[in-house]
N, C-alpha and C positions, 0 to 999 in steps of 0.2 A: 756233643751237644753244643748249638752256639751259646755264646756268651747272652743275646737277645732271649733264647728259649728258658736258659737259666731262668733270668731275674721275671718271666713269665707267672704268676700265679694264677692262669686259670687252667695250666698244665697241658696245654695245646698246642702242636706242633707245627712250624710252618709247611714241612716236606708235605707234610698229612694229606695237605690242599694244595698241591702244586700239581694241577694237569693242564691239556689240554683241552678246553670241550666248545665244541662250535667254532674250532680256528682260533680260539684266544688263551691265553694263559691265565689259570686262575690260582691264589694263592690266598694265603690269608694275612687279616691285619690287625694290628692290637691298635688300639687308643689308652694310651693311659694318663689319670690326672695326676696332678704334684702330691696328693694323698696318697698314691700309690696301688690307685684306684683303677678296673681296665674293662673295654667295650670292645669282645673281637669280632671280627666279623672275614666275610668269604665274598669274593665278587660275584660267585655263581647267586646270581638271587638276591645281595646284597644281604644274607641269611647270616642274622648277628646266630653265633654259638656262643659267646661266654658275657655277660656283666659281672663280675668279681666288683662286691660292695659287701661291707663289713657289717656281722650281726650286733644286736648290745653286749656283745663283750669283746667286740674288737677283731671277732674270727672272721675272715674275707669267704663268702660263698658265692656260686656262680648261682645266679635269680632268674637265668633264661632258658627253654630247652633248644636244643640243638643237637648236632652230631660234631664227632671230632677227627672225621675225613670228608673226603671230595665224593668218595664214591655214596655216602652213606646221606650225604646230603641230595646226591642228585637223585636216589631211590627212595629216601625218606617215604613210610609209609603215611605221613601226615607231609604232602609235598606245599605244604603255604607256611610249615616251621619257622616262624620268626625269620618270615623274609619278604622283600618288599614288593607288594600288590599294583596291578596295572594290566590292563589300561582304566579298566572298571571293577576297583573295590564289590565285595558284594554280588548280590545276584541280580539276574537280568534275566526276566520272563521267557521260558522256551526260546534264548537268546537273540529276538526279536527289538526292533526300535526301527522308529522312522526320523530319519533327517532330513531336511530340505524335499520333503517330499516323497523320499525315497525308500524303502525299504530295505534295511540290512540285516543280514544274519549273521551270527557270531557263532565260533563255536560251541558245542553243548556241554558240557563236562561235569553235571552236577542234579543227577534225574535229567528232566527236559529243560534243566535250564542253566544258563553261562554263570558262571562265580568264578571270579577275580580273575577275568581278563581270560580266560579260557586256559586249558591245560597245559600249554605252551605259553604262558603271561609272561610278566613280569619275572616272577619267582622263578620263571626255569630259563634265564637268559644270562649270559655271561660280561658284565656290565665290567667298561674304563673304568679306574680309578686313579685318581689323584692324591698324594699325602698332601694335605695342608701345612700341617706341625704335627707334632705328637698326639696333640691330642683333637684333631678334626682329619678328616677326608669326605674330597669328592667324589662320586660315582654319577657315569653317564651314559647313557644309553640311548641309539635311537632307532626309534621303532618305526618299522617302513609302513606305506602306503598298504593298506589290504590286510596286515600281520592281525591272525583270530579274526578277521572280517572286520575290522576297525576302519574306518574312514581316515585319510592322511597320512601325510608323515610326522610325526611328533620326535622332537627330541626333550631328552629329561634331564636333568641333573638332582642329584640327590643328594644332599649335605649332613651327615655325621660329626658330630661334635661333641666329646664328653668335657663338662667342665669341671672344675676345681669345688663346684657341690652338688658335686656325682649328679648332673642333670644332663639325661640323653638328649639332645636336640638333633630334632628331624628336619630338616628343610626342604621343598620340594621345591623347584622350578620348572615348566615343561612352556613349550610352543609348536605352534602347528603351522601346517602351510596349506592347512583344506578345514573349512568347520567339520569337525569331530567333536565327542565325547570324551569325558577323562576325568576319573574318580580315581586317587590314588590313597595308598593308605599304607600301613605299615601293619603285621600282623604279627606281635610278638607273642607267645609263648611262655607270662609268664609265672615264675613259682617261687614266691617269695622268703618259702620257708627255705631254698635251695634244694636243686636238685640232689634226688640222690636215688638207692636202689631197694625200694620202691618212694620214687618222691610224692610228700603228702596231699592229701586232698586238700583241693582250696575253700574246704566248709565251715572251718573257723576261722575264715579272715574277712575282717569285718569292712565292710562297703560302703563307700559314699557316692550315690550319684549326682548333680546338679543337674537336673534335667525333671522337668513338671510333666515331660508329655514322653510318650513309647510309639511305635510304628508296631501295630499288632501284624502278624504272618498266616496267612493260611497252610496247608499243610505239606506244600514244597518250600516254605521259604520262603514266598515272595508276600510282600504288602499288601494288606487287601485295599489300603490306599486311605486307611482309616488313620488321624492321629489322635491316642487315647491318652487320657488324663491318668496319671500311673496311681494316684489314690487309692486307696483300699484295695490296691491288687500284690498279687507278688515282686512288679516290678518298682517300687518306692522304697526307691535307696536314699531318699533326701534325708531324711534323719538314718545315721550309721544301722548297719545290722551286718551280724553274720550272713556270708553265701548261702551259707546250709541253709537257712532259717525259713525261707520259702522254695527252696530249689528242684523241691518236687511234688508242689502244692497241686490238689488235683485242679487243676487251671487247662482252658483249653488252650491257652498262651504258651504256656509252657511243656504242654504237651506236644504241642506242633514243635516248638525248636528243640524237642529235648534235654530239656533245662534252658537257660541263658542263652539266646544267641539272636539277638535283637538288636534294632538300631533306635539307640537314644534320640530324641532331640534335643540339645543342649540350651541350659537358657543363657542367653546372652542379652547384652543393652543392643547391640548393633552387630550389624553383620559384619564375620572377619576379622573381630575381635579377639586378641588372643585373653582366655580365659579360663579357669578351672573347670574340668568336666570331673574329674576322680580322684576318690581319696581310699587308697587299702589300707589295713595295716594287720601281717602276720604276727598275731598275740606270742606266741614261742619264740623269734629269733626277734621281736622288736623290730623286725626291719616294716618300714612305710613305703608308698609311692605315688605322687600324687601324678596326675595326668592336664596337662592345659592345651588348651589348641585352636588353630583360626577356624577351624570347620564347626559346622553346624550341626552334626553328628556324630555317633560315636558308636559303633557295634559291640556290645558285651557278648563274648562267649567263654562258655567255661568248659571248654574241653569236651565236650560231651560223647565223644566216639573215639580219643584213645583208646587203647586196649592192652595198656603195657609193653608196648615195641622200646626197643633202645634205643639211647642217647645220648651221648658225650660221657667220657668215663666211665663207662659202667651203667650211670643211670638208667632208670626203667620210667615210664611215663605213662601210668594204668590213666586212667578215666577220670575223668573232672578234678587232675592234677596239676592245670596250667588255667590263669585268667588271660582274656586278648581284650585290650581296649583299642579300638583300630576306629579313630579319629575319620572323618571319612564324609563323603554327602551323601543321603538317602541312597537303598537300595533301587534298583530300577524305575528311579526317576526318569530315564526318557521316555517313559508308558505312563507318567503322573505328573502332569507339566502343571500341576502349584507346589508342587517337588521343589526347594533352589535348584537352580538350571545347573547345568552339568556341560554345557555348550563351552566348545572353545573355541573362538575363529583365529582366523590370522591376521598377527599385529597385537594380537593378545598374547597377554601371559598368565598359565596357572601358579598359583602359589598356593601353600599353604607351612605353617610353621607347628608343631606336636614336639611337645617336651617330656619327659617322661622325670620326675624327680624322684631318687631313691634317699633315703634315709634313714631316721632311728625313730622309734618314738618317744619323746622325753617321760 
């Protein structure tokens, strides 16, 4: 064992992730802060498998699901496993949009309609990486002309960066060379209490949303194009509550996503601002995580169709075992054009900045 796998604490091997797939070499990477803190992740997907952050007594657990090979990530029965989304987060109507007049189809991968970038997205591509330092890396990717019936050629860069108060920072940069679409997002996986075998349900961990308004679904997923005021419903997370506490409220809201699996709209002073969208915190291990971001949305889901498949170490990952805050613009805004636009021409650049901060709660 090398000397690096030693002083490793989220017990993850590099060999583990060392293939080939799509012609490129893939491997894995640790980020660790001066705490002694670590973010690993896999180029296939940009698929973090380990956060190692310490409970209130100092014990280090890993708070993300994953897998701890190459092969188990690229078959993953949950294949969006805390790995990063593209070209378009979210769903997209019987994979349908019109651009410049035109109609495109994308591919379908989800009932009759496209969710997150189509079955071959983001998540199943073998992305460059760069080491920064220790504790940041680049990953880049770029995605051709026609790829899932997308318009353009778009290149990405994706920045990772754990810092010194265990805060995940996401960075995205993308440009295009043809007006396209582009919703990108980060869908982690995650389990605050720590994974483990069976890791717990996310029903006593108690939730903060910032957000006054919800995007209600009909019964594939997609927006009926309504934005509701989340008052008196299940989805009014502004004052804290337990997940469990309305999770399976007879709501027709909830019924449709199966629990949790809606897009926030986040309140903000101005657009682009980076600011608070979420606040957890798991009562048993004291660990927190709050969430801020320049986007304007934010999709909550809670796992709702695991079924116990395995995961890194041992772990098992049964059913509304994992929260996803995935920062992100409306679902299928280019069929809802008072949607924020989602349009990217050339000469433009996308950004967006998604922090994820873990901690304790005093």
């Amino acid at each position: 064992m090398s000397t690096t796998e030693t002083k490793n604490i989220c017990g993850l091997k590099k060999e583990n992730f060392q293939a080939t797939v799509q012609g490129k070499k893939t491997d894995l990477f640790i980020l660790r802060n001066k705490q002694g803190n670590e973010v690993a992740f896999t180029n296939y997907g940009g698929a973090l498998v380990a956060i190692m952050v310490p409970d209130k007594n100092g014990k280090p657990g890993n708070v993300i699901q994953g897998h701890d090979n190459i092969e188990d990530v690229i078959h993953s029965p949950e294949p969006f496993l805390s790995t990063l989304i593209g070209r378009y987060g979210n769903r997209i109507c019987k994979g349908k949009f019109t651009l410049h007049g035109k109609e495109y189809q994308l591919a379908v991968n989800n009932g009759q309609n496209s969710l997150h970038g189509g079955p071959t997205g983001f998540h199943a591509r073998v992305w460059d990486v760069q080491r920064i330092n220790q504790q940041a890396a680049v990953l880049k990717y770029n995605s051709s002309y026609g790829e899932e019936g997308f318009r353009g050629e778009v290149d990405i860069w994706v920045a990772y960066t754990f810092t010194d108060d265990n805060e995940l920072i996401i960075k995205y940069l993308a440009k295009t060379n043809k007006k396209t679409i582009i919703n990108l997002t980060h869908h982690g996986f995650y389990s605050l209490a720590g994974i483990a075998n069976p890791t717990p349900t996310v029903d006593n961990i108690i939730c903060q949303i910032n957000a006054d308004y919800y995007i209600p679904i009909d019964k594939t997923s997609i927006p009926t194009g309504e934005i509701r005021f989340v008052k008196d419903t299940p989805f009014d997370f502004r004052t804290p509550k337990t997940i469990g506490q309305d999770i399976n409220a007879d709501n027709e809201q909830i019924i449709n996503g199966a629990g949790y699996d809606h897009c926030y709209v986040l309140n903000k002073k101005e657009e682009g601002e980076l600011s608070f969208a979420a606040k957890v915190i798991e009562p048993v291990s004291g660990r927190t995580m709050e969430v801020y971001t320049t986007e304007p949305g934010m999709q909550f889901y809670t796992d709702n169709w695991a079924d116990g498949y395995k995961g890194q170490n041992g772990a098992t990952f049964p059913r509304r075992s994992a929260i996803s805050f995935e920062a992100q613009h409306f679902p299928d805004t280019p069929n809802h054009p008072y949607f924020p636009s989602v349009e990217l021409n050339p000469g433009e650049e996308y950004r967006q900045k998604t922090i994820y901060k873990f901690d304790i709660e005093k």
